[in-house]
N, C-alpha and C positions, 0 to 999 in steps of 0.2 A: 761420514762425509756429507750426508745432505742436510746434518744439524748444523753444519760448520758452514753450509751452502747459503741455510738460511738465515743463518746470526751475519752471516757478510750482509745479505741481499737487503739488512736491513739498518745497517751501517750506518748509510748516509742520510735517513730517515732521523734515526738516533744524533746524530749531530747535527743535522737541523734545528731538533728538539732541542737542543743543547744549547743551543747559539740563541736560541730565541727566550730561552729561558733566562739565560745569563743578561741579554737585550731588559727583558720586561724587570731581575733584580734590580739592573743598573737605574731605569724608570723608574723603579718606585723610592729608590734609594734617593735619587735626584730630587724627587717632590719633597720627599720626609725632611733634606734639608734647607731648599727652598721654603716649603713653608714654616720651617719652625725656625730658621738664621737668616733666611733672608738670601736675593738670589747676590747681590754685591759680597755679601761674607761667605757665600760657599765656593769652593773651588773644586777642580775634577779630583785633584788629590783625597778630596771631605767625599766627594763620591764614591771612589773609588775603596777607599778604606769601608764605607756605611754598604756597601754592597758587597765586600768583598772578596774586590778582585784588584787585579793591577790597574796600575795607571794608564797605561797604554792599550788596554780591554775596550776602556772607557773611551779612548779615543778613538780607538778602530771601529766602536761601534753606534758612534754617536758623533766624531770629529772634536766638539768644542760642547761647552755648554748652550751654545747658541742652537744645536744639534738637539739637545736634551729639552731646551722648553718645545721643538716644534713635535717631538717625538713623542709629547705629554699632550700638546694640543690637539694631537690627529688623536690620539685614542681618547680624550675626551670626548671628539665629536665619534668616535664609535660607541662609546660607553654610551653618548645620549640617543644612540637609533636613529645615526645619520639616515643608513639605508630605511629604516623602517618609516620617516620623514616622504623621503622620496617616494617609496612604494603607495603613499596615502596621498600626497602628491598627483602623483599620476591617475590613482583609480578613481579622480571624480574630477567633475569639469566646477563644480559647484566653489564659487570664493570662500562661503561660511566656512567649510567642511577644511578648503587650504590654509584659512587662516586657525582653522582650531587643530592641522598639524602640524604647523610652522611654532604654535605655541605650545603646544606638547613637547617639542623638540626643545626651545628654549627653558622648558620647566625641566626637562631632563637633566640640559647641559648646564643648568645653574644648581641644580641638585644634587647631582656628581660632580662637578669639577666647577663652582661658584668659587671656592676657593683658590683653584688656580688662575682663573682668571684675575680677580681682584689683585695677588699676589702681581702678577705679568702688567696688570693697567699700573698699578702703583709705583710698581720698581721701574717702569717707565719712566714717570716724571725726572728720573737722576739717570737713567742709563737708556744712551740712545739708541743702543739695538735693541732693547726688549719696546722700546716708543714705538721703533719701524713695524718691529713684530705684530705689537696690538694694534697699530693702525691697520696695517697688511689685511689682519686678518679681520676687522670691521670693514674694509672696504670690499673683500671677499662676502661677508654675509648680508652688506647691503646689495650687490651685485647679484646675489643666487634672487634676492624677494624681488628688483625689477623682474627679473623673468618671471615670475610669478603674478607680479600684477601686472604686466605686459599683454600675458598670454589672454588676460580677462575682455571679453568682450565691453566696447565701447558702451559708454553709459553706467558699468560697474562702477565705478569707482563715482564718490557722491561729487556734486556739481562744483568745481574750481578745483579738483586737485589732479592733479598728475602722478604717475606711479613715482616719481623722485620725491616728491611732498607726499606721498602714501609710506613710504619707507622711511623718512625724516619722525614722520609722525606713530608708525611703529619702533622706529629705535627708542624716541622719549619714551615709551610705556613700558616695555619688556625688556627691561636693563637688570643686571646684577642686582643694583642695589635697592628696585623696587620688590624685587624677588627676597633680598634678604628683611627688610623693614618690614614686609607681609609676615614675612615665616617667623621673624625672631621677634619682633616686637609687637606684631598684634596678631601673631600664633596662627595663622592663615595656615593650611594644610597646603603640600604641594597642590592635590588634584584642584581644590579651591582658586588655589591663585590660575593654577591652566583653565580652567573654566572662565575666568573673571577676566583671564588677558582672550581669552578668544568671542568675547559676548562684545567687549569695550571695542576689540579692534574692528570686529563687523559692526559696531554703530559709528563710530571715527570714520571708516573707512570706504562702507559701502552705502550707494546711494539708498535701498533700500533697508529698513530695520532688520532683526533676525526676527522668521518666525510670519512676514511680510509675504501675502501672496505674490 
């Protein structure tokens, strides 16, 4: 009786497990055909068969494929150490130190998931929800770096710019496609390029040089 007490007690644990697993098949199964057909030639049906499971799994657990890219782009930003961003973030008051973890963050997220992105900017140009999407989610990550150059006391930031011209001018540098032209074509190592975007954007950016008493 108390074997039988505890295979219950741990039931809904177990199907948790269950449902989250079948969530993360459906996820990876989604990317594998986005990125290798394209997100216009995949359909839940291609999903669902490449993971599977039923067609109505898929939808229970995702709604649409509109479902499925935002379910890809939250665990991207987990894969690249959202929280671990934040936590370094917070432990210093110092701009140099925020801006080499804002760009640790983006070397991550284009590291791990450069591909999905490009894929989502691209299929944008022909399809106006995944457009909505990438923009949404660029005007989201220009929105979190105000706050971060906001927080900076007056004077940081070098003479004529404004945190909106401070984030203009970090978006041109730390984009997908400088990250992949470093890594593929002139063999830049990840830690190399995070090094090279956090040295450039504290002299872009702050009034004083790094290294500057």
């Amino acid at each position: 009786m108390e074997n039988q007490t505890g295979r219950r007690r741990y039931n809904s644990l177990r199907r948790v497990t269950q449902a989250k697993q079948t969530r993360a098949e459906i996820a990876g199964a989604a990317r594998r055909l986005f990125l290798s057909q394209g997100w216009a030639a995949t359909t839940v049906r291609d999903v669902a068969r490449e993971a599977g499971v039923a067609v109505p799994t898929v939808y229970a657990a995702y709604q649409n494929k509109a479902g499925l890219v935002w379910a890809l782009a939250d665990a991207a930003d987990l894969a690249a150490g959202l929280p671990q961003m934040i936590d370094e973030l917070e432990a210093t008051t110092d701009p140099r130190r925020h801006l080499a973890a804002m760009a640790g963050y983006d070397r991550r997220l284009f590291e791990r998931a450069g591909d999905l992105i490009a894929l989502i900017r691209d299929a944008g140009r022909t399809e106006p929800e995944l457009a909505d999407f990438y923009r949404l989610g660029r005007r989201q990550v220009g929105e979190y770096r105000i706050q971060v150059f906001s927080s900076w006391p007056d004077g940081t930031l070098r003479p004529g710019l404004d945190a909106p011209t401070a984030v203009d001018i970090y978006a041109a540098l730390c984009t997908i496609d400088v990250y992949t032209i470093l890594r593929t074509e002139r063999s830049w190592s990840p830690d190399r390029i995070e090094r090279w975007w956090g040295e450039a954007l504290a002299r872009k950016l702050l009034s004083r040089p790094a290294g500057a008493p």
